[in-house]
N, C-alpha and C positions, 0 to 999 in steps of 0.2 A: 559576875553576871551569868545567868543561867542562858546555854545556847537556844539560839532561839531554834524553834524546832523544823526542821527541815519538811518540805514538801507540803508545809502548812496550806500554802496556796493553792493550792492542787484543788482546792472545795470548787475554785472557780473554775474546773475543767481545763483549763489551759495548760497547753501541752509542752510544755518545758520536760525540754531532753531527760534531765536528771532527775526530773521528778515520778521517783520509783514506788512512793506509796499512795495508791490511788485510791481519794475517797468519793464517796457514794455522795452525790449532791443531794442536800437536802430540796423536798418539795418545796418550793416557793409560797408565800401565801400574798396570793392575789386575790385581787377584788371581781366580782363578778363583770367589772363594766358598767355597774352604775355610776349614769350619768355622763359614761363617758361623752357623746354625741354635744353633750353643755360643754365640757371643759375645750373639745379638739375645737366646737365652734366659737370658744374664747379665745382662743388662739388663732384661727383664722383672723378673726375681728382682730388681735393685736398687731397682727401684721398685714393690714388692710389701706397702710399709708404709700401701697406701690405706686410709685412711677409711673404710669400709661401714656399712651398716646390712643387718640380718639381716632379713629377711620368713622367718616361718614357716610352711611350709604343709603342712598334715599333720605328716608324722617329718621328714618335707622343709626344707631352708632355700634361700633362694635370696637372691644378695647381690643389694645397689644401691649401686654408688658414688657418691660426693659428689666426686672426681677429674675432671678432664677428661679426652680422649682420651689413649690407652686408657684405660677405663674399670672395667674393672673387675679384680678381684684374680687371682692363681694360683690356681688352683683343684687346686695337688696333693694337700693337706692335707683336704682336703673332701669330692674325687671318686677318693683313690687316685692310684696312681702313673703313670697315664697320659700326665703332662708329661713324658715323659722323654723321647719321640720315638720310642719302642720300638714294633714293633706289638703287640696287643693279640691275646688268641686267639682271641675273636669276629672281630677287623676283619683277621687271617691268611685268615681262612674269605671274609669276605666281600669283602676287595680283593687279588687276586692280584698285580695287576702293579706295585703300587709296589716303587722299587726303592728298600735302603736301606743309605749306608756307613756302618761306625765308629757306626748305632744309629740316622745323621741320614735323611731321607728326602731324596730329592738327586731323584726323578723319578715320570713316574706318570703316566698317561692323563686327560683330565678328568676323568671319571666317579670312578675311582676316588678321584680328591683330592675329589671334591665327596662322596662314602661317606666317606670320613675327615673332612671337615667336620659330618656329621650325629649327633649324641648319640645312646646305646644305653642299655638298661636299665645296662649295667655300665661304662658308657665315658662320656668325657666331652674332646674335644680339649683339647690344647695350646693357652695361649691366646699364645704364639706363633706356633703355626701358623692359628690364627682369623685374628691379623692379618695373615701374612703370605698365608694364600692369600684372604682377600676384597682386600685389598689388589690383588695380580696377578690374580686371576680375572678381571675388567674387560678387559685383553688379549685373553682368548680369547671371555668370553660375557657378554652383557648384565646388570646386576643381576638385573631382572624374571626373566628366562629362568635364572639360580641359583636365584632365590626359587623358582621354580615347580618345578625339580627338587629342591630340599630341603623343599617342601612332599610330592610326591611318597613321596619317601622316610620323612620321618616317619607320613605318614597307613600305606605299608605296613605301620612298624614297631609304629603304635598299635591297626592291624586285628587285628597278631600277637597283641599280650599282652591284647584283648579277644577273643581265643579260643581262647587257651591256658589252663595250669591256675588254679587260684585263687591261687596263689603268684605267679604274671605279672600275674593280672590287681590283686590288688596292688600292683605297683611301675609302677599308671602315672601316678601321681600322682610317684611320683620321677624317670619319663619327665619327665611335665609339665613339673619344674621344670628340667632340662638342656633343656627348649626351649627357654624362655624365658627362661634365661639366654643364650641363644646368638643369639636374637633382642635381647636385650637390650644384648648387645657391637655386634650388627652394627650396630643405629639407635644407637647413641650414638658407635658411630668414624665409620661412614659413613653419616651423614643423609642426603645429596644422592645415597643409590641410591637412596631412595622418594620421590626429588621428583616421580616423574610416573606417573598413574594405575595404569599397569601394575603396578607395584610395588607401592603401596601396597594396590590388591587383590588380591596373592600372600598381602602380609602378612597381611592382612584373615582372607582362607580360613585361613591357618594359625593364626593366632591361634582362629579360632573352631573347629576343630579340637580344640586345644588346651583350650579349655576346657571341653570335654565331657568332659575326662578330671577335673574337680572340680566338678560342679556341686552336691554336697549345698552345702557352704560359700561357692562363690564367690571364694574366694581368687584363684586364678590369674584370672579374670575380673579381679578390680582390678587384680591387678599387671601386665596388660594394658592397660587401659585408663588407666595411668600412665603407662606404656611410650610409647602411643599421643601421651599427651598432651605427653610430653619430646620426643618427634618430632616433630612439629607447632608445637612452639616454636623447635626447633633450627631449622627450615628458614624459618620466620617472619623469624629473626632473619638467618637468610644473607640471606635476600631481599630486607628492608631496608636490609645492608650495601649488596649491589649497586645497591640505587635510586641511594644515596646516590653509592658509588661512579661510578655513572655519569656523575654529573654532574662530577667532575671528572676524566673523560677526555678532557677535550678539550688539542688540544697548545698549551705556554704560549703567549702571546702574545711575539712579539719585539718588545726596547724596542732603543732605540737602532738601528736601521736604518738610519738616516739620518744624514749627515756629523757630526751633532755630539750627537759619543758622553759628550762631558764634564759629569762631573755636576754639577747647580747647588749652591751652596754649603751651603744647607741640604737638599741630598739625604741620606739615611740610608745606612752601608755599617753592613757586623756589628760593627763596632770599636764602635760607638755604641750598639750592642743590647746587648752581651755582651763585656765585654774581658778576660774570664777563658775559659782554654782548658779546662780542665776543666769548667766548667759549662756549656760549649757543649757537648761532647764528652758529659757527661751527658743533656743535651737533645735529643742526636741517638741516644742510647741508646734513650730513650724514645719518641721518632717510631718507631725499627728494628723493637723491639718491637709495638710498636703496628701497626705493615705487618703485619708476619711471625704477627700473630696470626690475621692471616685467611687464613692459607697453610694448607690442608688432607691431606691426604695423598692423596685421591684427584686433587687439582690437579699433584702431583708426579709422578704416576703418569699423568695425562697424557701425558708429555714418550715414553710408551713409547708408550703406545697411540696418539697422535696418529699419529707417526713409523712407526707398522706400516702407519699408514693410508696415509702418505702413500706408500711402497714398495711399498706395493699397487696405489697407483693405485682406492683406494678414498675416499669421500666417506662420512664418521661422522659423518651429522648430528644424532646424539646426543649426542656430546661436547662436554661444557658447554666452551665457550669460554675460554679461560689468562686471565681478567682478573686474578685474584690476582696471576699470575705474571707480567702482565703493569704492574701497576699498582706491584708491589715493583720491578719493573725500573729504571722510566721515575725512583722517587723516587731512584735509586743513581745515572742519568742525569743528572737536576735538580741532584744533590747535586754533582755533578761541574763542571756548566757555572755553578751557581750560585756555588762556590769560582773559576772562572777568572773570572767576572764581575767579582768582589769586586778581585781581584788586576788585571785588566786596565783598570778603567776609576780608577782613584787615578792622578792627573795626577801630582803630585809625588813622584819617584824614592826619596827615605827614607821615603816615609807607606807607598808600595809595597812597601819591604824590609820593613819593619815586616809590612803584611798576608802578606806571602808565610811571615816567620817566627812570625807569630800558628795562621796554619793549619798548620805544621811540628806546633807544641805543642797542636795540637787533635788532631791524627792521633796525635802521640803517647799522647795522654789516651786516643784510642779503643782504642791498642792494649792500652793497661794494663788496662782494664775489660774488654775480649773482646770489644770491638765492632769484628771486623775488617771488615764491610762498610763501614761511614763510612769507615775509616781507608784501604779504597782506594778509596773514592770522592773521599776528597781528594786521595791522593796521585794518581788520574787525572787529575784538575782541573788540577793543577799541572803533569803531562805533555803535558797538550795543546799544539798548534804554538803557539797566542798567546801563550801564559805562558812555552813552553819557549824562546821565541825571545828573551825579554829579560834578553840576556846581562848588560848593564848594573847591570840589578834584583840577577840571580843573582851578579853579583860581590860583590856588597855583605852577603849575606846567609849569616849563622852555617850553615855547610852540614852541619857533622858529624852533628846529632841527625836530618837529612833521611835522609845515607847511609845511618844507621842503620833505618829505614824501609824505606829502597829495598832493604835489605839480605832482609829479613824477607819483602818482596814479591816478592823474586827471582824470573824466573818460570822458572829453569835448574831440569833438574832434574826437572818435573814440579812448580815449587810447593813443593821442599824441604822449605825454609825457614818457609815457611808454615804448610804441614801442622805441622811440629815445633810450630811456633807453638800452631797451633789443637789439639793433641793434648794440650800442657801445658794450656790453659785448659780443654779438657775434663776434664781429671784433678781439675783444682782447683775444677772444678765439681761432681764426684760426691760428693767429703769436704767439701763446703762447709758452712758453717752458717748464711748469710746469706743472704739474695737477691744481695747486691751480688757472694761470690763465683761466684755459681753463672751469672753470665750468658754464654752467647757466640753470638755472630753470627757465623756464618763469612761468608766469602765469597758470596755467593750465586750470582753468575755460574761459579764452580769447583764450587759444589756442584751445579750442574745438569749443570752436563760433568761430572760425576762418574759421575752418573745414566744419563746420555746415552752413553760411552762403554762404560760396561757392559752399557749394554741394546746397544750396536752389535758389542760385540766379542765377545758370547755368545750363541747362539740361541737361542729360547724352545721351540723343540722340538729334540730329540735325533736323530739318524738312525732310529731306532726308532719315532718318531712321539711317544714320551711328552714330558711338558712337564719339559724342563730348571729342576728346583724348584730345585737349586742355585744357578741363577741368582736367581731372587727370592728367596730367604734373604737377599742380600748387599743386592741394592735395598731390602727391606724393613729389613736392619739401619742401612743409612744414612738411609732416611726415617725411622725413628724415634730416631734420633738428634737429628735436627732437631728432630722432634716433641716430644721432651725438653728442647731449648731453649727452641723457643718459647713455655715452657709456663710460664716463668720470669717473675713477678710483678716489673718495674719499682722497682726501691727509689729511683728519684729523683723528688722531687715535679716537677708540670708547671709549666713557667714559661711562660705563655698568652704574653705579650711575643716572646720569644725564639723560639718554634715560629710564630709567624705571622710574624713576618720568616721564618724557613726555608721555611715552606712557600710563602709569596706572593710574594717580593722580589723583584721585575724580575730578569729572565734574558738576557743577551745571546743573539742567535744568533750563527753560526758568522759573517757576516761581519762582525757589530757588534763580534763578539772582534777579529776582525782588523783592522779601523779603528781599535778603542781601544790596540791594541797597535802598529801602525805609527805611530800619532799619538803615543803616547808614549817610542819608541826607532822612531827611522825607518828605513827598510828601509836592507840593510848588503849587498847584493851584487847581483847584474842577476836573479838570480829573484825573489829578494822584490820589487825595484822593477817588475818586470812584474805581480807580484800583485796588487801595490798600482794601478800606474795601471787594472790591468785591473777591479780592484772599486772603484775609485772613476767610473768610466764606468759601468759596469754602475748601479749606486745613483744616481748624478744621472740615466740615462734612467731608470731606473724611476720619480724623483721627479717 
């Protein structure tokens, strides 16, 4: 068998220690965004069977989901056919310059996207467009600085029908309730806009605003102050994540540094934890999950706004810092060097073939359940220079069910093979009836370049000046795609044993791999031996 070639994966950007030859990503080919606005709003519609509970207030009702983000239901049925992305003959009058194809709204000035974000006696947005422009809005303008202009705009439109006929004044209790549904979506998808004072006293004024328009009963007062208090818990609970997370951001510690990489006889490898591929491969299901739950949509959306900053030449010291995204990274990293670890420090050449074809049929297992991030986080592991260089090892070992892997990971193409991959496990996820088949993990490193290339290869404003919304229908339909994965309840119970060897087991570094792997198939041409005497000098002076 020809070794398979090291660093191959490196196309995906991801930043595995030992991967020393770095190549150039190819440009993506992505679609302009047509139609996106049809597909993200078929997706809403499929997941339109939430749970609610009905508050009554007045003739008025206003939902509360028991759903996580997105949160709350279609509101066609309720408020009329305004989902349909049409404009509306009040919001004709009042926003002239959106423009609209085929029904979709594809562009539009801020101002006027932030008018079509704001509820009308007769009108009530798209709650795809809810998510998709708070979502992008962050690009152009501050949470705070949204809240304050759609605080704006409601107090003109509550001034209106407090002095208009008796028939307006009326329906401001039905006002009421499209505010505070609309406040109600925004704090429960995106909590971490009112993390900081600003915000949370936009909402403040609006809210009390708001309830001046029921004060015999007090109703919208409570459903406010619930409101309030699901917010306040939400961001509790991020904030405690992050404690926690912080503490283990620190980078592992390197074992094996030093000449004698071999492990003592009662050391632990995963054979000894776990000798079934599938219940490993479950376990790492459950770690993925478990990351990916704290990925949030405004974290994803970063990866634009960062990047606008940084071609500006501008410094966003607002933007909460990528630790999500960063800390999902580093475990697809671990998971990688932890697999070459395993593989490179087994002295004896059959126990090795053995681990090399243990993890074949764990990648295999991850592919069959839809966890393809594991599945190339191992087959990285195994691409790496130390693992890829033991030709020896790789003779010995069943290679077919591998190719098959390598085949799916192809990166020709654009990721073909993969995509195909990841498009049937999405399919099989929508008609599923179980948690188990509804799970997938893409790739994660592809799905950020997914992101990334399409915020680079589309402008956010058009020649015209208006904001190219076509573009963020297509961002927004792919971040919620995710967001519909990760939202996926775990069906494997936790095996506490098995995840603390994963997450804690000694790590080689990058030249402890190459020690344990020259020590156990010794260098075979004049570069490897120059590597070799060059890091064995280098490590005795440091000792």
């Amino acid at each position: 068998m020809q070794t398979p070639p090291a660093a191959r994966w490196v196309l995906l950007g991801i930043m595995v220690t030992c991967s020393s030859d770095a190549l150039t990503p190819r440009t993506l080919c992505l679609s302009a965004a047509t139609g996106a606005a049809q597909q993200l709003r078929a997706l809403w519609q499929h997941r339109a069977g939430t749970r609610s509970r009905v508050f009554q207030l007045g003739e008025d009702m206003v939902l509360e989901s028991q759903e996580t983000m997105p949160q709350t239901p279609i509101f066609s049925s309720m408020l009329g056919s305004s989902c349909s992305g049409q404009v509306q003959p009040d919001m004709g009058e009042r926003c002239v310059d959106p423009v609209y194809q085929d029904g979709n709204l594809v562009s539009g000035s801020l101002e006027a996207l932030i008018e079509r974000l704001v509820p009308t006696m007769d009108y009530y947005p798209d709650r795809t467009y809810i998510f998709t422009f708070l979502l992008s809005s962050r690009v152009f303008i501050h949470p705070h600085e949204l809240l304050a202009k759609v605080g704006q705009i409601c107090i003109k439109q509550k001034q209106q029908l407090e002095t208009g006929t008796e028939a307006e004044k009326a329906k401001l209790k039905s006002f009421a309730a499209k505010i505070i549904q609309l406040l109600k979506e925004w704090t429960e998808t995106f909590p971490y806009d009112f993390q900081d004072e600003k915000s949370m006293k936009e909402l403040k004024e609006i809210a009390h605003r708001i309830t001046q328009c029921d004060e015999e009963n007090g109703t919208v007062k409570k459903i406010i102050s619930q409101m309030t208090q699901n917010l306040l818990m939400a961001l509790s609970a991020r904030s405690q994540y992050q404690e926690i997370r912080e503490k283990f951001r620190q980078p592992v510690t390197d074992k094996g540094t030093i000449l004698k990489t071999k492990p003592q006889s009662t050391q632990k490898d995963i054979l000894s934890v776990c000798c079934d591929p599938l219940i490993l491969a479950q376990q790492l299901t459950y770690i993925e999950l478990e990351r990916v739950s704290n990925i949030y949509p405004e974290d994803l959306m970063q990866i634009v706004s960062h990047m606008d900053s940084l071609d500006n030449h501008k410094c966003r010291s607002d933007v909460t810092k990528t630790y999500n995204l960063e800390a999902y990274d580093n475990w697809f990293n671990c998971l990688s060097m932890l697999v070459a670890t395993e593989i490179c420090r087994v002295v004896k050449k059959k126990q090795r073939t053995r681990m090399v074809e243990f993890f074949i049929d764990v990648a295999r297992e991850c592919f069959n359940i839809g966890n393809f991030n594991s599945m190339m986080a191992i087959i990285s592991g195994m691409n790496l220079s130390p693992v890829a260089r033991l030709k020896k090892t790789w003779s010995k070992v069943k290679t077919a069910k591998f190719d098959v892997l390598e085949h799916h990971m192809d990166p020709s193409s654009n990721f073909c093979n993969y995509r195909t991959a990841l498009q049937g496990a999405a399919q099989r996820s929508q008609s599923a009836n179980s948690n188990r088949e509804k799970i997938v993990i893409p790739v994660f490193n592809l799905f950020i370049k997914d992101i990334y290339f399409l915020h680079k290869i589309h402008t956010n404003r058009l020649p015209n000046g208006q904001i190219n919304f076509k573009k963020f229908w297509e961002i927004s339909r792919q971040i919620h795609d995710f967001l519909t994965w990760k939202q996926v309840e775990c069906p494997f119970e936790k095996d506490k044993k098995i995840q603390t060897y994963l997450l804690t087991a000694p790590i080689y570094s990058e030249e402890a791999l190459f020690i344990a792997s020259f020590e156990s198939e010794g260098p075979e041409n004049h570069m490897e031996k120059d590597s070799w005497k060059t890091l064995r000098t280098t490590l005795l002076n440091r000792a």
